[in-house]
LUMTORMAR-414483 format. One record per residue (C-alpha): residue number from 1; residue in one letter; y, x, z. Coordinates in Angstrom, 1 decimal. Example, Ala and Ser with C-alpha at 12.3 -4.5 7.8 and 13.67 -1.06 7.14 Angstrom:
REM LUMTORMAR-414483
+-----+--------+--------+--------+--------+
| num | residu |     c2 |     c1 |     c3 |
+-----+--------+--------+--------+--------+
|   1 |      A |   -4.5 |   12.3 |    7.8 |
|   2 |      S |   -1.1 |   13.7 |    7.1 |
+-----+--------+--------+--------+--------+
This chain:
REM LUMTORMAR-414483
+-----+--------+--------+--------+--------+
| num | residu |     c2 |     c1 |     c3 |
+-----+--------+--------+--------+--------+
|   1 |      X |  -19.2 |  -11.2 |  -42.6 |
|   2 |      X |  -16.4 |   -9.2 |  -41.3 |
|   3 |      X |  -13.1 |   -9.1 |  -43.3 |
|   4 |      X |  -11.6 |   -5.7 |  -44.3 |
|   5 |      X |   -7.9 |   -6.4 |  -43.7 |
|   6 |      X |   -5.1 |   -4.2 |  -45.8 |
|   7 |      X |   -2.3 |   -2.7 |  -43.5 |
|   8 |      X |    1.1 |   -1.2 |  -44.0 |
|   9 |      X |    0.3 |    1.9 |  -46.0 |
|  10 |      X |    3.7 |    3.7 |  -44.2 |
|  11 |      X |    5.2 |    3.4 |  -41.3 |
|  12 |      X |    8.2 |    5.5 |  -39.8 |
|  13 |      X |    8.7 |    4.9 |  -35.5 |
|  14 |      X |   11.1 |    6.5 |  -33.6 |
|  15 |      X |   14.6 |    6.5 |  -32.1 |
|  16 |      X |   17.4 |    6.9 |  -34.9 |
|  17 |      X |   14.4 |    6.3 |  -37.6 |
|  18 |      X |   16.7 |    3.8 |  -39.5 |
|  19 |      X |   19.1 |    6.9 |  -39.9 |
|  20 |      X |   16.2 |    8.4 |  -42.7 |
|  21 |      X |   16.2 |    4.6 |  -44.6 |
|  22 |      X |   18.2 |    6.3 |  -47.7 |
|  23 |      X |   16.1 |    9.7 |  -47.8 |
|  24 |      X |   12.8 |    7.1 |  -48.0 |
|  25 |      X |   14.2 |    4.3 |  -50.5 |
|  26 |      X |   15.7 |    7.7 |  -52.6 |
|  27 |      X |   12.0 |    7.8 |  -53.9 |
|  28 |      X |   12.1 |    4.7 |  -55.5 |
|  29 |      X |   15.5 |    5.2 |  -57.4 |
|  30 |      X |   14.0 |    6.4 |  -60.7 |
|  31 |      X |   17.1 |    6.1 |  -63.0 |
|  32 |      X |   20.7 |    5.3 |  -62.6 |
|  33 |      X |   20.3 |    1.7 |  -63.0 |
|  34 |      X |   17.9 |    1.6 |  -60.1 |
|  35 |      X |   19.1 |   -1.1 |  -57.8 |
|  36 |      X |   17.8 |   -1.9 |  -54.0 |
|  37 |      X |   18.2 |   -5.6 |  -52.5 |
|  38 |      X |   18.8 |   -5.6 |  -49.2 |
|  39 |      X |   17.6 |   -9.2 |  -47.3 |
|  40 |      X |   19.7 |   -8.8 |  -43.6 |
|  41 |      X |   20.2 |  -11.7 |  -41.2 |
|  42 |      X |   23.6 |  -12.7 |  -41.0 |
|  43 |      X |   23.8 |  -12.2 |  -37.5 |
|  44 |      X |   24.9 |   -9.0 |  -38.1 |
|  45 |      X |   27.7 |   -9.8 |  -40.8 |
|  46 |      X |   30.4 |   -9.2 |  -38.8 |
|  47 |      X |   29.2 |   -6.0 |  -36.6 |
|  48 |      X |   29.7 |   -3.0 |  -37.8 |
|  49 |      X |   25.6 |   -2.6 |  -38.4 |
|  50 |      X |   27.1 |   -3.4 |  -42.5 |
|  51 |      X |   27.9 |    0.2 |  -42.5 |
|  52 |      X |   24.9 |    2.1 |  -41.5 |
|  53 |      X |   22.9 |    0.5 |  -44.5 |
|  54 |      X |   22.1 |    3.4 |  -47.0 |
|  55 |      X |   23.8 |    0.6 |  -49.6 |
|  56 |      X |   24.5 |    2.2 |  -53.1 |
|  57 |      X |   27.5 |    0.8 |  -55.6 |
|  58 |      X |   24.4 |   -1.2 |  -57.4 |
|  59 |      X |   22.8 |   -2.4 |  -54.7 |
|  60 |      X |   23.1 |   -5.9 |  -53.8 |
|  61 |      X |   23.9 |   -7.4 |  -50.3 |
|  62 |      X |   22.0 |  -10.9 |  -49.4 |
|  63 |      X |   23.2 |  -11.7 |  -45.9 |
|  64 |      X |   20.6 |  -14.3 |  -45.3 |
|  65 |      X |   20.6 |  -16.7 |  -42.9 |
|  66 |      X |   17.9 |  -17.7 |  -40.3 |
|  67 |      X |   19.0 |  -20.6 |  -38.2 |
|  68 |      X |   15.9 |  -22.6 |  -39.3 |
|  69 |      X |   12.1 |  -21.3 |  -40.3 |
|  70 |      X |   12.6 |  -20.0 |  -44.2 |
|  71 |      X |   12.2 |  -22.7 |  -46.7 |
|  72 |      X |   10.3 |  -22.3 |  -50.0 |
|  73 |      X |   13.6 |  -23.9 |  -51.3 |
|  74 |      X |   15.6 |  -20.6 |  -50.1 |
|  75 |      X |   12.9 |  -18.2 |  -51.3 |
|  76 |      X |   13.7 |  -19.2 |  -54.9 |
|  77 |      X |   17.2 |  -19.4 |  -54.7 |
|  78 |      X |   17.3 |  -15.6 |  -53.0 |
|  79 |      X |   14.7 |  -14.9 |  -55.9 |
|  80 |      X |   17.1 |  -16.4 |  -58.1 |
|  81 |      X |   20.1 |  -14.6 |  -57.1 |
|  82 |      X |   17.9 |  -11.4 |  -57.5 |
|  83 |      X |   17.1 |  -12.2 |  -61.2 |
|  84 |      X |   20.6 |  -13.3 |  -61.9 |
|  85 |      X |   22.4 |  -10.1 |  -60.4 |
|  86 |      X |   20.3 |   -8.1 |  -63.0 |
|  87 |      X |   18.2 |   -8.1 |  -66.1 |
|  88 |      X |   15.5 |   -6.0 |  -64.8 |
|  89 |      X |   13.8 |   -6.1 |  -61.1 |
|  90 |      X |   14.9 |   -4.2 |  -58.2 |
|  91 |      X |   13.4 |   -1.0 |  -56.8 |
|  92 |      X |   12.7 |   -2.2 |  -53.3 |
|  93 |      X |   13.1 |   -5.2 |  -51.3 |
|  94 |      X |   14.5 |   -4.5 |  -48.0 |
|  95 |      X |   14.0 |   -7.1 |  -44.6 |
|  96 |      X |   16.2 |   -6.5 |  -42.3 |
|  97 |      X |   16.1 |   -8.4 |  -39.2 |
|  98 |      X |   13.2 |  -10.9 |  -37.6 |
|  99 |      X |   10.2 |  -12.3 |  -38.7 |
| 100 |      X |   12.1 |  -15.1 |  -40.6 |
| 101 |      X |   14.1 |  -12.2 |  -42.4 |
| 102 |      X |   10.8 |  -10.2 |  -43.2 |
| 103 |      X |    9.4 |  -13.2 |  -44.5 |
| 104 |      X |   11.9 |  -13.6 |  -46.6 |
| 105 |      X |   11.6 |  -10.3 |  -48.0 |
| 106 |      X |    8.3 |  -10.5 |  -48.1 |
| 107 |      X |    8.2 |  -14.1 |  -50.5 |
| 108 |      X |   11.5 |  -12.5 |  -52.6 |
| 109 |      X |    9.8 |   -9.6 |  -53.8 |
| 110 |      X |    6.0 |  -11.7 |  -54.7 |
| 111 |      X |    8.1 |  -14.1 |  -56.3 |
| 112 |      X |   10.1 |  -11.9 |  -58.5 |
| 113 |      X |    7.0 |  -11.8 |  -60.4 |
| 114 |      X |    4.4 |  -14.5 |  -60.3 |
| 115 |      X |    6.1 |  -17.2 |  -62.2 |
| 116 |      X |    7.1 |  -20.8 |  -60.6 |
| 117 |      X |    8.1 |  -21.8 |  -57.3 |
| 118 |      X |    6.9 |  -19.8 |  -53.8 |
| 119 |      X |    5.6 |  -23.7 |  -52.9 |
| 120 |      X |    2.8 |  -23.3 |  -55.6 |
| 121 |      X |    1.7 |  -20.2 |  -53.3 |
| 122 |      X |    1.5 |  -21.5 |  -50.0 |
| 123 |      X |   -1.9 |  -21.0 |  -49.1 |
| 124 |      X |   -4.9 |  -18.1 |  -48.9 |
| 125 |      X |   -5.1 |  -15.7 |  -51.7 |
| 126 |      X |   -3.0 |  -17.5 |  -54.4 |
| 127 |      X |   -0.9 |  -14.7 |  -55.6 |
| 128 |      X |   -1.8 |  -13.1 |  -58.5 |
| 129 |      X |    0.3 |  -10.5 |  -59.0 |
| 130 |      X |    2.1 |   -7.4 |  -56.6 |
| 131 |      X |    5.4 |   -7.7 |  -55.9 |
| 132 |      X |    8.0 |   -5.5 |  -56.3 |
| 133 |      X |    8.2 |   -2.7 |  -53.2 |
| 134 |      X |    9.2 |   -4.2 |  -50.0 |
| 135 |      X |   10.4 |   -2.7 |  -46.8 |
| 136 |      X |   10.6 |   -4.3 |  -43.2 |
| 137 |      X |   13.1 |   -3.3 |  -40.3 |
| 138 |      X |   12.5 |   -5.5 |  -37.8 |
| 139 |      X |   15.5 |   -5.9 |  -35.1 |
| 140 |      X |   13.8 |   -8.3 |  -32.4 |
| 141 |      X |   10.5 |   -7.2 |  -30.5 |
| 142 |      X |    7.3 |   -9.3 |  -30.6 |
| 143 |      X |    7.3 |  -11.2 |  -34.1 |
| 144 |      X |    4.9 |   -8.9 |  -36.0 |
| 145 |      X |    6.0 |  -10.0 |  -39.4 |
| 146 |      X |    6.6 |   -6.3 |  -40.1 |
| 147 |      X |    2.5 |   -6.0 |  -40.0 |
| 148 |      X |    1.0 |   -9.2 |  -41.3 |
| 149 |      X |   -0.4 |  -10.1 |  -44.5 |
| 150 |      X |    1.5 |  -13.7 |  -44.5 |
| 151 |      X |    5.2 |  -15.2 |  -45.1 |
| 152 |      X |    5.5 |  -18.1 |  -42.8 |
| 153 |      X |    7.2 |  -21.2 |  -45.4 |
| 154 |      X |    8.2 |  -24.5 |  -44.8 |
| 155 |      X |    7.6 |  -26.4 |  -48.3 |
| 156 |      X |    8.1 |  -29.8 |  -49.4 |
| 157 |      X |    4.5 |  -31.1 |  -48.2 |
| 158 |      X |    3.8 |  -28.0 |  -45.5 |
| 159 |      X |    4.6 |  -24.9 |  -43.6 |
| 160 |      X |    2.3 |  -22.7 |  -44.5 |
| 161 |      X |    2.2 |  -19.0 |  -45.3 |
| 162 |      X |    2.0 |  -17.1 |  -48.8 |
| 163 |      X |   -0.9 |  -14.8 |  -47.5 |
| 164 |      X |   -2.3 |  -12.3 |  -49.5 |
| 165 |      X |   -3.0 |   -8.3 |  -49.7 |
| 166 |      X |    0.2 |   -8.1 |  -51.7 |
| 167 |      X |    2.7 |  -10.0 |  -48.8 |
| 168 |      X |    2.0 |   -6.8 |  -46.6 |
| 169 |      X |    5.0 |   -4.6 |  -46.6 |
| 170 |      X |    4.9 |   -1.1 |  -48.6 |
| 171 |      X |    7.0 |    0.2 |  -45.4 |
| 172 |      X |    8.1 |   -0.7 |  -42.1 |
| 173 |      X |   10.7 |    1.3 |  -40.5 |
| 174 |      X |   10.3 |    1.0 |  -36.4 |
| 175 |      X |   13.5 |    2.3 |  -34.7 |
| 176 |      X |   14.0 |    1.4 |  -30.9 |
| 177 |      X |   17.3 |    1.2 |  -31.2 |
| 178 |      X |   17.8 |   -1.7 |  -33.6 |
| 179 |      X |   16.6 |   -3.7 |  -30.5 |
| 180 |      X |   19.0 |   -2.1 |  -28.4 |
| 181 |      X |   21.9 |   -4.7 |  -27.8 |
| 182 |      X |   19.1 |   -7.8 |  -28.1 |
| 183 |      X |   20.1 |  -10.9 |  -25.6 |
| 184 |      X |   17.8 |  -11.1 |  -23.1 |
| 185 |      X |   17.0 |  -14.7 |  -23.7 |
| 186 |      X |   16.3 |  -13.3 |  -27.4 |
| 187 |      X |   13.4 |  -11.0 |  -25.4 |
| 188 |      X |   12.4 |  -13.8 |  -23.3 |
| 189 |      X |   11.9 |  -16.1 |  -26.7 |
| 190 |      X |   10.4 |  -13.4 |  -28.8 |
| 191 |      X |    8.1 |  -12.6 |  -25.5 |
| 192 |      X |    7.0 |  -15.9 |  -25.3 |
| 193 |      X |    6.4 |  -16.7 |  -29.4 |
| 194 |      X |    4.3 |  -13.0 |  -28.9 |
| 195 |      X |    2.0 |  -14.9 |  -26.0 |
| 196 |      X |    1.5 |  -18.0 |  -27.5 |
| 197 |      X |    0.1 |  -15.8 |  -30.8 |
| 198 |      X |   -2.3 |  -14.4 |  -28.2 |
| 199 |      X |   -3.5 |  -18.0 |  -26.4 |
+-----+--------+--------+--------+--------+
């Protein structure tokens, strides 16, 4: 039997794409209160990438960092922090950055509602519930986070993903020139984590 896999449901490519970010999350800003998170790596804290993010007064900043393969441990303190910056949830998630950043994303907006830790949900199918809407923007070539159905997670007994129909992103915004200013050993590394997905 052959499984029917669920996809991204909306996906924007082009050059300058990112630019239409605001006019796309504007849709899910259904009262004044309405407040994105935005997930970026912190490799682009001190660029000046900060100020083309659509980012409202409400919104809240999570520069998140990526030096090591995201923990279940760091899921629920981002989910935390989420849940702590407001009383109600957010209006979007937003991943900014490379697969480990779009995993994040991904696991922060399942876990701001299935109860527990993201370690109970390592595994196929677990989630029971959708998360709150989640956007990927990848900036590195040849991860394919921004299209999969799983958030790679180191936990205390395994690394394994949350993998469900709800982990795929409600949009992934494709724009060439994120990857513009990528070091080329970045390309080669991405290139080769790409091929050794294919063998």
């Amino acid at each position: 039997m052959f499984r029917n896999f669920k996809l991204v449901s909306n996906v924007i490519f082009g050059r300058g794409c990112f630019n239409q970010l605001n006019d796309i999350i504007a849709l899910r800003r259904t009262n004044a209160d309405a407040f994105i998170v935005y997930l970026v790596d912190d490799v682009f804290r001190k660029t000046d990438f900060r100020s083309k993010i659509p980012i409202h007064s409400q919104d809240l900043l999570i520069w998140v960092n990526v030096d090591d393969e995201p923990k279940t441990t760091y899921v629920d303190l981002l989910r935390d922090q989420v849940v702590n910056y407001s009383n109600q949830l957010p209006a979007g998630v937003i991943g900014i950055g490379g697969g480990s950043t779009m995993d994040l994303a991904k696991a922060v907006s399942l876990m701001l509602t299935n109860p527990g830790s993201s370690a109970d949900y390592q595994g196929w199918d677990l989630i029971r519930h959708p998360g709150v809407y989640h956007a990927g923007i990848p900036t590195l070539s040849g991860t394919g986070a921004e299209v999969s159905r799983t958030a790679v997670l180191t936990g205390p007994a395994k690394k394994l993903g949350l993998n469900s129909d709800y982990t795929v992103f409600d949009q992934i915004v494709l724009d060439p020139e994120l990857i513009a200013d990528v070091p080329v050993e970045q390309w080669f590394y991405t290139g080769m984590d790409c091929y050794i997905h294919c063998v």
